[in-house]
N, C-alpha and C positions, 0 to 999 in steps of 0.2 A: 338866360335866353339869348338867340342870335339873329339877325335876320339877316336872311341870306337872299340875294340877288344874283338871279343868273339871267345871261344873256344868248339865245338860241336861235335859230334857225325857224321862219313861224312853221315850215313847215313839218317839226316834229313834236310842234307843240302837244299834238293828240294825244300822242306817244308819250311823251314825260308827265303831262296830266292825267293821264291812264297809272302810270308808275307811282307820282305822289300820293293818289288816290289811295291805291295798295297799302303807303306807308303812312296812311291816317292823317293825312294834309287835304282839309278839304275847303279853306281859305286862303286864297291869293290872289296879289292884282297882279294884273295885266297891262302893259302898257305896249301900244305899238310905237317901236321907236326906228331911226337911222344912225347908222354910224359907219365909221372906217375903221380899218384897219392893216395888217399884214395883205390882206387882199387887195390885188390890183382894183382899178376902176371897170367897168365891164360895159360893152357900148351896146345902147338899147337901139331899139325900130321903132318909131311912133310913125304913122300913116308916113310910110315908107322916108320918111327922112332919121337919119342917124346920129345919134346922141351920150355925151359920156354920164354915165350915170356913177358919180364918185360913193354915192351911198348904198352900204346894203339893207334893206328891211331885216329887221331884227324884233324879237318879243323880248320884252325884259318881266324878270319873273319875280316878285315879291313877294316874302314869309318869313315871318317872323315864328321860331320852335322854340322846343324848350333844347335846352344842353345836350338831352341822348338822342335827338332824332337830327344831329348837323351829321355824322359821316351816314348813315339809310340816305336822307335824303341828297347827298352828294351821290353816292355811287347811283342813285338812280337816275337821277340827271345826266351823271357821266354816261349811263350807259346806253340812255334813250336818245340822249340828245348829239351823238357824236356818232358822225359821216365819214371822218378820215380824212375830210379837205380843210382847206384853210378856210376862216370865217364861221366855224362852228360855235365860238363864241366863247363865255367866261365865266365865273362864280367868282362872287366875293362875300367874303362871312364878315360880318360886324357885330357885336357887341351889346344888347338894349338892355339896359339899366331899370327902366319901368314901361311898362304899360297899362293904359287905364281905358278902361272900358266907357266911354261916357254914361250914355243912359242908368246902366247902375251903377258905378263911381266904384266896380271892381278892382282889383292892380295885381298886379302879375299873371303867371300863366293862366290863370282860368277869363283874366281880361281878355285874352287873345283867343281862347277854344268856344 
């Protein structure tokens, strides 16, 4: 199994949840996060006073599959989630060794579906 974290733009989240859906991913967190990056700082407007706002809102996206579904769910990501500008964000695949389901004390892939 792997669990793959990507980090996107919130506003295409519909879009790449709409695409995981497709590829039989119908479990993951969500977290709303900030971060920087390659992206300059961008200055915001609050009741007309002017402000650098060094972080961008970001979604980070949590899931853990089994082995055949890391490159489906990469190209769909890639494909949903990408603008052409900077701060479109990232994927990173890890590795999980067990998972267990608490309630019924499952382990492996059917602990995670």
């Amino acid at each position: 199994m792997k669990k793959i974290e990507a980090i996107i733009r919130p506003d295409v989240f519909s879009a790449v949840r709409r695409a995981l859906a497709l590829e039989g991913i119908d479990g993951l967190s969500v977290t709303e996060i900030a971060g920087c990056g390659r992206q300059e700082g961008r200055t915001g407007l609050f009741r007309g006073n002017a402000y650098e706002m060094e972080f961008s809102s970001k979604l980070k996206l949590e899931m853990v599959i089994e082995d055949r579904l890391v490159e489906p769910i990469i190209k769909s990501i890639l494909e949903y989630a990408a603008t052409g500008e900077v701060g479109d964000g990232k994927i990173f695949i890890y590795p999980v060794d067990e998972a267990i389901r608490i309630r019924t004390k499952e382990r492996g892939a059917v602990a995670v579906y």
